[in-house]
N, C-alpha and C positions, 0 to 999 in steps of 0.2 A: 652281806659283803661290806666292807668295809669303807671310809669313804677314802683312804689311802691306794685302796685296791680301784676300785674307779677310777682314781684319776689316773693310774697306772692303764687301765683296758684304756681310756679315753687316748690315753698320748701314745700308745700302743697301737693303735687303729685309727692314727694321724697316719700312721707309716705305712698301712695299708691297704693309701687309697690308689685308683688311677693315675701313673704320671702320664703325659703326652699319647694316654688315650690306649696303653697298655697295661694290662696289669701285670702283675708283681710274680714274675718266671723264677723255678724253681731249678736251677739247668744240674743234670745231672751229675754234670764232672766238679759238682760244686765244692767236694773234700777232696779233689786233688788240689784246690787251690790256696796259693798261699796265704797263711796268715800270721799279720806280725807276732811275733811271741808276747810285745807287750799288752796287748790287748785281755793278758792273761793275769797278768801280775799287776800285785799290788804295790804302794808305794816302795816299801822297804826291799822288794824285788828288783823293780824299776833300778834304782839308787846301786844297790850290788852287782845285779849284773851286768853294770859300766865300770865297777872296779872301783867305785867308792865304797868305804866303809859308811854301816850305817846302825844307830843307835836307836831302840823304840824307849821312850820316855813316856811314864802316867802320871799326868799331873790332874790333880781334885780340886776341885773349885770350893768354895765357902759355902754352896748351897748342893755340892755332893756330886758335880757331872765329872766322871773320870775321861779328860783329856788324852788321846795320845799325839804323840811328839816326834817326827822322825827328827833327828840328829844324823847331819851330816861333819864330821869333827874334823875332817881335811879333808884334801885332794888328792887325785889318784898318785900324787907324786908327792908325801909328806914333804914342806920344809924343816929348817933346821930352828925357824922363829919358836920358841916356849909358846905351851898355849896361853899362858897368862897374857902374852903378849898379842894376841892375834885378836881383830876384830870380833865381837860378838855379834850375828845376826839372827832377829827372827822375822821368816816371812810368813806370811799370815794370808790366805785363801778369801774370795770373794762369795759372794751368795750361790747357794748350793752346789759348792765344790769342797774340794779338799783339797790337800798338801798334794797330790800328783798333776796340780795344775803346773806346779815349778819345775818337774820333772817328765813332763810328757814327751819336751822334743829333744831334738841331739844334745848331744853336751853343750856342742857350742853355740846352743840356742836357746838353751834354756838358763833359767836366773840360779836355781841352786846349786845346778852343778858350775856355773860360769864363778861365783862366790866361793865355792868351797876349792875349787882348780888355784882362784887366785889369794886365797891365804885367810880364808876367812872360816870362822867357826858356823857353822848355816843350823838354826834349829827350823824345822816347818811346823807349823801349827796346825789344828787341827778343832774346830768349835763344838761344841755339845749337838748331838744332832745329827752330824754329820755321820757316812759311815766308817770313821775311824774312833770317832766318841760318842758310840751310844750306850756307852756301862754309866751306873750312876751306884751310889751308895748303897741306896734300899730303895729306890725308883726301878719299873720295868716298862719298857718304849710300849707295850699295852695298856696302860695307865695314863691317864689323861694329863693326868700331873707332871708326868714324864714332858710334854710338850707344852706345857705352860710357859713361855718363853719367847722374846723376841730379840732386835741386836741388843736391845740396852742391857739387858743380862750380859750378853758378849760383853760389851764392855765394861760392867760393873763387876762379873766373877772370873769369865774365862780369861782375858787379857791381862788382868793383876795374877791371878793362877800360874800363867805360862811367865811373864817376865818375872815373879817370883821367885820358879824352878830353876830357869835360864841359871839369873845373878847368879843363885846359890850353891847352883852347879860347877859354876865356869869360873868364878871370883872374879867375873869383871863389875869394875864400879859404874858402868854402863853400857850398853846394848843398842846398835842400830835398831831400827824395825820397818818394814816394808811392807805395804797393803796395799792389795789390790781387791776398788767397788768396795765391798761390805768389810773387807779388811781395814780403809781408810777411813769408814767409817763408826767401826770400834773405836780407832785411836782418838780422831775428833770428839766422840763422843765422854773417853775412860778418859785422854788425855786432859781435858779441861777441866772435868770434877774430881779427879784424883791426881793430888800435885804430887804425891809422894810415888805415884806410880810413875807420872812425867818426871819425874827426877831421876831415875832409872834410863832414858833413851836418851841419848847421844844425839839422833838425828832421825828423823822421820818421813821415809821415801812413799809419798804419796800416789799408786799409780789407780788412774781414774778414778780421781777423788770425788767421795760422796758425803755429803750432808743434806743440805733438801733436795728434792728431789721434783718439786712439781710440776717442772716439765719435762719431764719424762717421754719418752715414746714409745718404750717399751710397754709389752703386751702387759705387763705391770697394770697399768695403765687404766686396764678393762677390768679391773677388779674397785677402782674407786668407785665407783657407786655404789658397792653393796657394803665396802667399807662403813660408808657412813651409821650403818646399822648394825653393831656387831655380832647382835645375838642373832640378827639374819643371817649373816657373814658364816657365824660357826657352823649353824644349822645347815648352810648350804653345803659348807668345805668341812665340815669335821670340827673336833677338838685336838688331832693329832698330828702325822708327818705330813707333810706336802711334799711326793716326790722322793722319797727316800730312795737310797740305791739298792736295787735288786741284781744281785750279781748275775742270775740266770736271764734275765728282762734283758743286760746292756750286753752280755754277752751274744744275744740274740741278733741285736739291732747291730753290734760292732760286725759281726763275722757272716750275717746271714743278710741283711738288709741293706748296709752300708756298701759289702763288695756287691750286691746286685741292683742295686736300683742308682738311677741316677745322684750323683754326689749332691745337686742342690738342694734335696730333700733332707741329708743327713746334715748339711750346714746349716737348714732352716733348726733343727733340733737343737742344734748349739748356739745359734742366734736369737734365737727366740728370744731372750731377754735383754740382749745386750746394741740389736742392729745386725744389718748381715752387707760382707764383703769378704768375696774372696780372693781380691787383688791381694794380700799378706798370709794368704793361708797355704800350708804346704800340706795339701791335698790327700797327699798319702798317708798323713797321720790321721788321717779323718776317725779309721774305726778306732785309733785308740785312743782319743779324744769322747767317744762318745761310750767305749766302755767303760769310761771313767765318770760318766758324769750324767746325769746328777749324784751329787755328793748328798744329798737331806737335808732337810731343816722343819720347822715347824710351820702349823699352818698360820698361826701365832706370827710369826717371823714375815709370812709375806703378805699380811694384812696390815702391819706396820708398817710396809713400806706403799701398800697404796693410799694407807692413811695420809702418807706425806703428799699426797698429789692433792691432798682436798685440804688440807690445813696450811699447807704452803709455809708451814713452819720445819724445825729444827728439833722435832721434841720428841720425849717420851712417850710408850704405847699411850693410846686412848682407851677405856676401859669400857667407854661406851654411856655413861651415864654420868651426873656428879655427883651421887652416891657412889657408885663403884669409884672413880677417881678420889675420893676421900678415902674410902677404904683403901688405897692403895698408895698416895701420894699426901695425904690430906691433905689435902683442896681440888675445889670442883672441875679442875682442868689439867690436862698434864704438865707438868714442868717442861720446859725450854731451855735447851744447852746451850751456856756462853759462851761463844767462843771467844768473848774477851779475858774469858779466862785460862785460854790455850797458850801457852809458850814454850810449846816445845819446837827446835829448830826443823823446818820442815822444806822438802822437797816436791811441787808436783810436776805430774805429767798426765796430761790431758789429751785427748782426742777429739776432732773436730768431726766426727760421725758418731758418733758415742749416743747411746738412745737411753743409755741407763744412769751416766755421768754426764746429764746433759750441758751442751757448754754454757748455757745460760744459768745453768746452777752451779755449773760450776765457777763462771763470774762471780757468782754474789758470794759463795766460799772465798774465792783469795781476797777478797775485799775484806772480810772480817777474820782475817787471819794474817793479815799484811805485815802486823810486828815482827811475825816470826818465820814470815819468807823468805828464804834466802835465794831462792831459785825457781821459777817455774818454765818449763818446757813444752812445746804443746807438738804432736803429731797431726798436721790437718783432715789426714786421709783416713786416721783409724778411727774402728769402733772399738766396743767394748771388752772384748776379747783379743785383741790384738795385743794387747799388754802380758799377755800369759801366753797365748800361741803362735803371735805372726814370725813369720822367718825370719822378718827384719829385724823383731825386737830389739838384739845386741845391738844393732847400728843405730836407732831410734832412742833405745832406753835403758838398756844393762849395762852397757859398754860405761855409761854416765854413770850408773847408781857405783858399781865395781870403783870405777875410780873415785867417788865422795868416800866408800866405803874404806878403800885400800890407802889410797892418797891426801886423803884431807882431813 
């Protein structure tokens, strides 16, 4: 068995246990009842069958991972603007999700359809890994090599990848971008060491911005001590996905587990990383929320982020040794991102429950990116997921992004 498969039984039989001292009833009438149809569909389903048009785009990175792209091109109400003339956006998905993070709630509560209603070109991204980009060149997700990989690839291959395709797509001579957790965290990352890439975005909508991360409260968190030893780290967790989506697994939890067991069970699923509160959550999207997610990533990918809890730095993976870090970086430690060298115009929006955007790291971010703040907003009440699915959103944080995008 695999250690992918494991972790799948383990967090599969989280859902299995006793709540409030009953178990988990089977009730008979259980396919008479209803179930939302999006629970069923995928992105580009999602996106259509609301009446927007939608575009799948494959874009290849420099080291071979075949991205896909959904392309939102307008609103369900074209205007008469040229597109040459219409804002260019890409949003860009946080750690182990994908592009149906921007499309999961109503129209009017969600960021890609609120963007593309109001005149905007919407590309969604989608990172290596995930389950809308796991094709690569001459790589197979059963190959170890396949998963070799953590954000800083994101931001050294995917992220130049996708605003490459974007420009040369659309002829704009720049490009909004908007990240949400590991999405904000590519940018900070690709934007600072590649200017030629920052020279390409326009403006940069920072939601629950990430760079270090060391205090964290996220269950992240529990993984720093084995961090420090990598080759113990693999050995425990694999060399491969962590979490990758199984369409028959979330299908399970969305339609069979979610409508029968208590709802705070299937928030803990989705909170798990980010903090939990459900004063912003609209409830009833819960099963489609969780048939969508996790989206995959590497196990690579989330041992770099509990490395940041033990280095309290800014920097690239640790390889484990200062042999491997020479092999890798020449020299015995990993390099460290400057953010003095970030200038691209940026926006954030932060949350004051946020367990994975801790507000203390996130302090010490707008500190060293102060040149090129032009604005920061902060939500006291939310967490870390509130930025993709709370009801409020629009009135907290699209309603803003929409108008820097549309208006300024």
């Amino acid at each position: 068995m695999s250690h992918s498969t494991c972790l799948w039984w383990l967090y599969c039989a989280a859902l299995l246990v006793v709540v409030d001292g009953a178990l988990l009833k089977w009730p008979p009438d259980r396919l008479l009842k209803y179930v939302d149809p999006e629970v069923y569909m995928d992105s580009t389903q999602l996106i259509t069958s609301k009446g927007y048009p939608c575009e799948n785009h494959y874009v290849t990175t420099q080291d071979g991972f075949i991205l896909n792209m959904q392309r939102i091109p307008h609103g369900r109400h074209p205007t008469s603007v040229p597109a040459k003339e219409k804002p260019v956006v890409i949003i860009q998905h946080g750690l182990e999700a994908s592009s149906s993070n921007w499309l999961d709630n109503l129209v009017n509560e969600s960021l890609g359809y609120m963007l593309a209603d109001a005149g905007a070109d919407v590309w969604l991204g989608n990172v290596r890994g995930n389950m809308y980009s796991s094709n690569h060149t001459y790589l197979k997700p059963d190959q170890e090599e396949f998963w070799a990989w953590s954000w800083d690839q994101m931001a050294a291959f995917d992220l130049p990848a996708m605003v490459d395709h974007v420009v040369r797509t659309t002829g704009a001579k720049q490009v909004h971008y908007a990240g949400h957790s590991q999405g904000t965290l590519m940018g900070f990352a690709g934007f600072s060491t590649n200017h030629t890439l920052a020279s390409f975005i326009k403006r940069f909508y920072a939601l629950a911005p990430v760079a270090k991360v060391r205090h964290i409260e996220s269950p992240l968190r529990l993984l720093s001590p084995i961090a420090k030893d990598i080759a113990l780290a693999f050995d425990l967790l694999g060399h491969y996905d962590f979490l990758s989506y199984n369409k028959k697994i979330m299908d399970f939890l969305a339609v069979d587990v979610c409508e029968d067991l208590s709802d705070i069970l299937c928030e803990n699923i989705l909170f798990i990383l980010g903090g939990f509160d459900r004063t912003h959550l609209n409830e009833t999207r819960i099963p489609v929320y969780v048939a969508h997610n996790p989206g995959g990533t590497s196990v690579q990918n989330i041992l770099h982020f509990a490395q940041g809890v033990n280095s309290d730095a800014f920097q690239k993976f640790d390889y484990g040794s200062a042999r491997a870090n020479m092999e890798h970086y020449h020299q015995p430690t990993p390099p460290q991102y400057n953010l003095s060298d970030f200038h691209v115009p940026v926006v954030t929006y932060a949350g004051g429950n946020d367990f994975l955007a801790d507000p203390t790291d996130v302090d010490w971010l707008l500190k060293h990116i102060t040149p090129s703040l032009i604005a920061n907003y902060s939500v006291p009440s939310w967490e870390h997921l509130d930025f993709i699915w709370a009801y409020d959103a629009p009135k907290y944080c699209y309603n803003n992004i929409v108008d820097w995008i549309i208006n300024k």
